[in-house]
C-alpha positions in Angstrom: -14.3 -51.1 3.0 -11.3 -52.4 2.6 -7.9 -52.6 4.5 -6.4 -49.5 2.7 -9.4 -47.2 2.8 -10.9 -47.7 -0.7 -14.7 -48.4 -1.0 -17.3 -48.8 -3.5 -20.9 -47.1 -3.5 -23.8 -48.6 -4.9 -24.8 -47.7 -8.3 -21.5 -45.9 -8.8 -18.6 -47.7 -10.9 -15.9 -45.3 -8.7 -14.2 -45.7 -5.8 -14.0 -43.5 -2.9 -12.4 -43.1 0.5 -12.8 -40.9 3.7 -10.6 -37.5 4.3 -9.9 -36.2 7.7 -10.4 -32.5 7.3 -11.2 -29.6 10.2 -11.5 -32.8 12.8 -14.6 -34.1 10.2 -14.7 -36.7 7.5 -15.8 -35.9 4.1 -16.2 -38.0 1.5 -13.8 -38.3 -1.7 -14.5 -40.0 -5.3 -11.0 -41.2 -6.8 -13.1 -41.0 -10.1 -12.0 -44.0 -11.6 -12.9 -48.0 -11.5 -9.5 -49.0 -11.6 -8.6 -50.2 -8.5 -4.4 -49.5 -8.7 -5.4 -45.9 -10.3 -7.5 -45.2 -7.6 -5.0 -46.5 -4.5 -2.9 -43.7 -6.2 -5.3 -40.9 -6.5 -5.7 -41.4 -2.2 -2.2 -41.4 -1.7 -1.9 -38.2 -3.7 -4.8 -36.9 -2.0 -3.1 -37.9 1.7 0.3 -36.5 1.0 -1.1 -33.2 -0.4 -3.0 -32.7 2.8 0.3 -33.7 5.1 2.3 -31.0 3.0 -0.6 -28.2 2.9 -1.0 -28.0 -0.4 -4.5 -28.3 -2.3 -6.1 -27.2 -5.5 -7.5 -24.0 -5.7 -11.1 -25.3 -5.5 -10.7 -27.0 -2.1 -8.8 -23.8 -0.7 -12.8 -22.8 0.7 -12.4 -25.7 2.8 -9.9 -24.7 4.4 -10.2 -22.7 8.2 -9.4 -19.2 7.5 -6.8 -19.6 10.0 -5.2 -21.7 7.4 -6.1 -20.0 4.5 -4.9 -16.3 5.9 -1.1 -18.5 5.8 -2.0 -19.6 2.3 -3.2 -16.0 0.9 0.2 -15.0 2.5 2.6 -17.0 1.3 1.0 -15.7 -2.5 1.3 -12.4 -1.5 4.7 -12.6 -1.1 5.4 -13.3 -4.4 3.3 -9.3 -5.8 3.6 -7.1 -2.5 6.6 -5.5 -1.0 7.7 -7.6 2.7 6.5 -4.1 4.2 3.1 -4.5 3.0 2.5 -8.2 3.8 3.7 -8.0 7.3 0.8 -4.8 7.6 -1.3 -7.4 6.2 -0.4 -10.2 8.5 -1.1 -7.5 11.3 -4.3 -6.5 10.2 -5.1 -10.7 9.8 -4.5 -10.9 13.4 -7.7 -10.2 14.7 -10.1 -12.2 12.1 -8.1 -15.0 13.3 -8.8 -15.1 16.7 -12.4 -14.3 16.2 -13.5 -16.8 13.2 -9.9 -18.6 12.7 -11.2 -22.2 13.2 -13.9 -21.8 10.9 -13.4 -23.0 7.5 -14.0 -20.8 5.0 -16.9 -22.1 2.7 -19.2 -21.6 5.4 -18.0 -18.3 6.8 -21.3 -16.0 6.7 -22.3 -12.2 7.1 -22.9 -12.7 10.7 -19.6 -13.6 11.3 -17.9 -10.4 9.4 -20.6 -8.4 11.7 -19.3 -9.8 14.6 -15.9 -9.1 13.9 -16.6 -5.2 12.9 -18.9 -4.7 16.2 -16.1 -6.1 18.6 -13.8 -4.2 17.1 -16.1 -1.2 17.5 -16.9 -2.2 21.6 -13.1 -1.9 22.0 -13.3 1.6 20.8 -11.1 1.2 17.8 -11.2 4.1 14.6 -13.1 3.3 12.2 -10.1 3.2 10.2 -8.7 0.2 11.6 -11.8 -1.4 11.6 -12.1 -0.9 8.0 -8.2 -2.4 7.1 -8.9 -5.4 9.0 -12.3 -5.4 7.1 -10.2 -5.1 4.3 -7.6 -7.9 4.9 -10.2 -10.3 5.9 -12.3 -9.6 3.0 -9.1 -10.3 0.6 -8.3 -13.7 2.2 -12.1 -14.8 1.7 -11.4 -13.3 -1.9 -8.7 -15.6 -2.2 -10.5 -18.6 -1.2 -13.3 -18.1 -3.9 -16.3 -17.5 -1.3 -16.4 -13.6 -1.3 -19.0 -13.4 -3.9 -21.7 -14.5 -1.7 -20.8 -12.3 1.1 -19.7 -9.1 -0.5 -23.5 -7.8 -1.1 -24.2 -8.2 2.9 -21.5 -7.0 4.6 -20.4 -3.0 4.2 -17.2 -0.9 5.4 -17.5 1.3 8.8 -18.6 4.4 7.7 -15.3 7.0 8.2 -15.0 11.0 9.0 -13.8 12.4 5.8 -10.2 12.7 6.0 -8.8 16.0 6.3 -6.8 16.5 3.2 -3.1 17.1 3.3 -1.4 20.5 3.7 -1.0 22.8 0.6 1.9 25.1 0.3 2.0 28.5 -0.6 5.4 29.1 -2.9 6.6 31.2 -0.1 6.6 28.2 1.9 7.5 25.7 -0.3 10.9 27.5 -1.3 11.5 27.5 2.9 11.1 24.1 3.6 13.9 23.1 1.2 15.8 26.0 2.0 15.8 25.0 5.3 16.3 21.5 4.7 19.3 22.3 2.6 21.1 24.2 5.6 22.1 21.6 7.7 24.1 18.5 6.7 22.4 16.2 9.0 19.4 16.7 6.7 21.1 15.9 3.6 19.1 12.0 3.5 15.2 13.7 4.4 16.3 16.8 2.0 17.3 14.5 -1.1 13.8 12.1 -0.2 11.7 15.3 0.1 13.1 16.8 -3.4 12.5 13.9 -4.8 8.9 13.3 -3.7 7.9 16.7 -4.4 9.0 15.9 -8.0 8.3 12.5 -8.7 5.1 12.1 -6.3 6.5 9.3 -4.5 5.4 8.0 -1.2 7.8 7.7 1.6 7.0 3.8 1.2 8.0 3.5 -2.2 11.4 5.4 -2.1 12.6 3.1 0.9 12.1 0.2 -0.5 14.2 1.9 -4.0 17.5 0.1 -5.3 19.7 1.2 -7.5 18.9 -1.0 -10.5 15.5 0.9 -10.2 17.0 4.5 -11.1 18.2 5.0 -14.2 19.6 8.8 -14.2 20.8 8.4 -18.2 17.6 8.5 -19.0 16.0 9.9 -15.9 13.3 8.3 -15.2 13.0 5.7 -11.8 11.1 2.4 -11.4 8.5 2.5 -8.9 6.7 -0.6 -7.0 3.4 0.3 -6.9 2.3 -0.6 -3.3 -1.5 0.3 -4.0 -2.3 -1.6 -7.3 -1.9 -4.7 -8.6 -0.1 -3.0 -11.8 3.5 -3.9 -10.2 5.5 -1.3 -11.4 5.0 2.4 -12.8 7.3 4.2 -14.3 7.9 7.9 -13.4 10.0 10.9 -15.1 12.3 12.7 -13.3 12.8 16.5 -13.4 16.2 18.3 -12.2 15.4 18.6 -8.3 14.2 15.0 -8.3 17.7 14.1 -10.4 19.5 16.5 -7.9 18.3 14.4 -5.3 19.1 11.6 -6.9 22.4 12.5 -7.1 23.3 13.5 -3.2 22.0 10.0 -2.7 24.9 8.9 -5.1 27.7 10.8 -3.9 26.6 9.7 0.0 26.5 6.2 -1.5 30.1 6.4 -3.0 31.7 6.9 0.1 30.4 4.0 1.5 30.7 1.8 -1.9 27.1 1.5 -1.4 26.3 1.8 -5.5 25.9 -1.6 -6.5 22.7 -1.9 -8.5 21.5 -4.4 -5.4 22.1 -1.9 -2.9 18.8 0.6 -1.7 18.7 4.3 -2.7 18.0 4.7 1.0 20.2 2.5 2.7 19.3 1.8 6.7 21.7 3.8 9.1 22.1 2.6 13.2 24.7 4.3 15.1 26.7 6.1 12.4 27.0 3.4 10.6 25.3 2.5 6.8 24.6 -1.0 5.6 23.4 -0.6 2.2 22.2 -4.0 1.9 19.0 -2.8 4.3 16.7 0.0 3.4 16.0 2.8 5.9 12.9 2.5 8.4 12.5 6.4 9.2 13.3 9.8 8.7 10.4 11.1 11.0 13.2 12.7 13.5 14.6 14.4 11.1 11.8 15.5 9.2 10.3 16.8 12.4 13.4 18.7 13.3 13.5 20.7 10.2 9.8 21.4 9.1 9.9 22.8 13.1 12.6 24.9 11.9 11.0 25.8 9.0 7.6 27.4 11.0 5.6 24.7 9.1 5.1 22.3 12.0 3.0 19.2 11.4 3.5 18.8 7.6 3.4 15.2 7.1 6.2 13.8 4.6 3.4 12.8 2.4 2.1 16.0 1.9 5.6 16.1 -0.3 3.7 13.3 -2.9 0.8 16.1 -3.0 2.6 19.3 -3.4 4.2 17.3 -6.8 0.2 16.6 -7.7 -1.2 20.0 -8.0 1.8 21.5 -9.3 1.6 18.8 -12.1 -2.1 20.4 -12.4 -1.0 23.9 -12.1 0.9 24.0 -15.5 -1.7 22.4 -17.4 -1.0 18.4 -17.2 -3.7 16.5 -18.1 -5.5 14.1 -15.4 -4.3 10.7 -17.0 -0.4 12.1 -17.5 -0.8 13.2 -13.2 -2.6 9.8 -12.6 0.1 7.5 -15.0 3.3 9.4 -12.8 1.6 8.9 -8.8 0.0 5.7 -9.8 -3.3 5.8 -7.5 -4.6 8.9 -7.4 -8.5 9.2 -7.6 -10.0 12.1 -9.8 -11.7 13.6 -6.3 -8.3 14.0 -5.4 -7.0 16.0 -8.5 -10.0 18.7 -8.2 -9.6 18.9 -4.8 -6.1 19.2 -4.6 -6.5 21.8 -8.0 -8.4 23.7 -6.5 -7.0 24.1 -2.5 -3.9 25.5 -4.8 -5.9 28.5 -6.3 -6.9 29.5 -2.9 -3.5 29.5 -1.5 -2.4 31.5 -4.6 -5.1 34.1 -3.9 -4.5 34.1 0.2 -0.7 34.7 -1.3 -1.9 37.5 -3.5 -4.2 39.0 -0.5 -1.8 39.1 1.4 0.4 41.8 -0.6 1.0 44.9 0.4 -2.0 47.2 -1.5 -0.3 49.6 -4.2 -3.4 52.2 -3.7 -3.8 54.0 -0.2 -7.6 53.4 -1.0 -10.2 51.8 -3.5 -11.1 54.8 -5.4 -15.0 55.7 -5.9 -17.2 53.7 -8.5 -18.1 57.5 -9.0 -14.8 58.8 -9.9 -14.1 56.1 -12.7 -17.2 57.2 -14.7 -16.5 59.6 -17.5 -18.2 62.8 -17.6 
């Protein structure tokens, strides 16, 4: 070997040199007989190494430590900053339990191991199954998922109960309700608009301005569950109405400016539209209380929009293109939990005979 790390093999025209690598030493091949051509392919080599950057290939060789940072940094250029910093969260664990391990030699067991501590410790299977996730999209990312994907499964879950349906009755007293007070001017305006649009909570925080365009009502949506990027939805006259109490609150604060968020974060009275609000859960709590519907989630908003888009008729793929991902169990369950709160509704009236009259009587003579 000589003095600056080059070396040549037998039978092999190339030269090669050692690379320090997850405290190991593995062998490189510059590729090339030329001995000045080759210094530079080791120096290239050594200061892509110092400065953490290396061709997609190697990425497997990387600890997933190292590679979670890497898949990271990338996600950060397609996913809201809300959704990588869940990500980072749900990293945490698979970190400390395979971090120092580089990836190309990651196995089943150790994806086992990970899901049955996580189990011990008496965590939902839930959780177990979005840091099951997260880890498996990493490993994705570094190229080596295919060879683990066929031994490894999800924790199997409880079926979720499915989100509240409102009877009309209801419906037309939540927003009554939430129109009453001005306090609730911010949850009212969000809650019109998701039960019009099918928006999550999520996706109408992180709104700006330049995404709403009320000329020709429609709104650009990020699309935190896909990798589409953006959908674009229609928007009717509740969801432009409350577009437009958004606006007016936004004019008194000269918070309009195309950069600014729809939603703009509030602390002690006072509005920086340059920051998008965190929560509305107080509020939302106070006035579905108020309205005798007590635990209705926010997001149950996103599905009263779904099956009343499949009450007059709109076809699966026009209620799937408007809330982005939807699955088709969804749409015939949601479907079909409306038609029994329509008959409970129509049960419940008040009957217009005293009695059902006899099968007899009804016969003609």
């Amino acid at each position: 070997m000589r003095g600056d790390g080059l070396y040549r093999r037998p039978k092999s025209p190339f030269w090669y040199f050692k690379l320090k690598e997850n405290g190991g030493w593995r062998e490189v091949s510059t590729k090339t007989s030329h001995y000045q051509e080759a210094r530079r392919v080791r120096q290239k080599k050594l200061d892509e190494q110092e400065n953490g950057m290396l061709p997609d290939f190697e990425i497997s060789r990387l600890t997933f430590e190292r590679a979670a940072k890497e898949y990271l940094e990338a996600a950060r250029l397609r996913l809201s900053p809300a959704t990588v910093a869940k990500e980072r969260f749900f990293l945490v664990r698979p970190c400390k339990t395979f971090g120092k391990v580089v990836c190309e030699k990651i196995t089943a067991s150790h994806i086992r191991q990970l899901q049955r501590a996580m189990k011990d410790g008496g965590c939902k299977a839930s959780y177990n199954n979005l840091v099951f996730g997260a880890a498996s999209r990493v490993l994705k990312f570094a190229k080596v998922w295919k060879r683990l994907e066929s031994d490894v499964k999800r924790i199997r879950e409880r079926a979720k109960p499915a989100g509240r349906v409102l009877t009309q009755q209801e419906e037309s007293r939540l927003f009554y309700v939430a129109s009453s007070r001005p306090e609730w001017a911010v949850v009212y305006a969000a809650a019109l608009i998701a039960a019009s649009t099918t928006c999550r909570g999520c996706e109408l925080k992180s709104l700006k301005w330049k995404d709403v365009d009320l000329f020709n009502q429609t709104a650009s949506i990020p699309d935190s569950k896909t990798d589409e990027g953006v959908r674009l939805v229609a928007l009717n006259p509740d969801a432009m109405a409350g577009f437009r109490i958004l606006l007016d609150r936004a004019r008194l604060v000269n918070g309009e400016r195309p950069e600014y968020y729809v939603f703009p974060a509030c602390e002690h009275g006072h509005i920086d539209p340059t920051r998008p609000q965190k929560t509305w859960r107080t509020a939302w709590r106070s006035l579905t209380k108020r309205a005798g519907l007590q635990g209705l989630r926010f997001h149950d908003c996103r599905y009263l929009a779904v099956t009343k888009m499949g009450e007059v008729g709109a076809p699966d793929q026009v209620i799937m293109a408007q809330a982005g991902h939807v699955s088709k169990r969804m749409l015939d369950y949601y479907s079909k939990a409306r038609l029994k709160a329509k008959r409970e509704a129509v049960d419940a009236m008040a009957p217009i005979l005293p009695r059902q009259p006899e099968v007899s009587t009804l016969r003609p003579n």
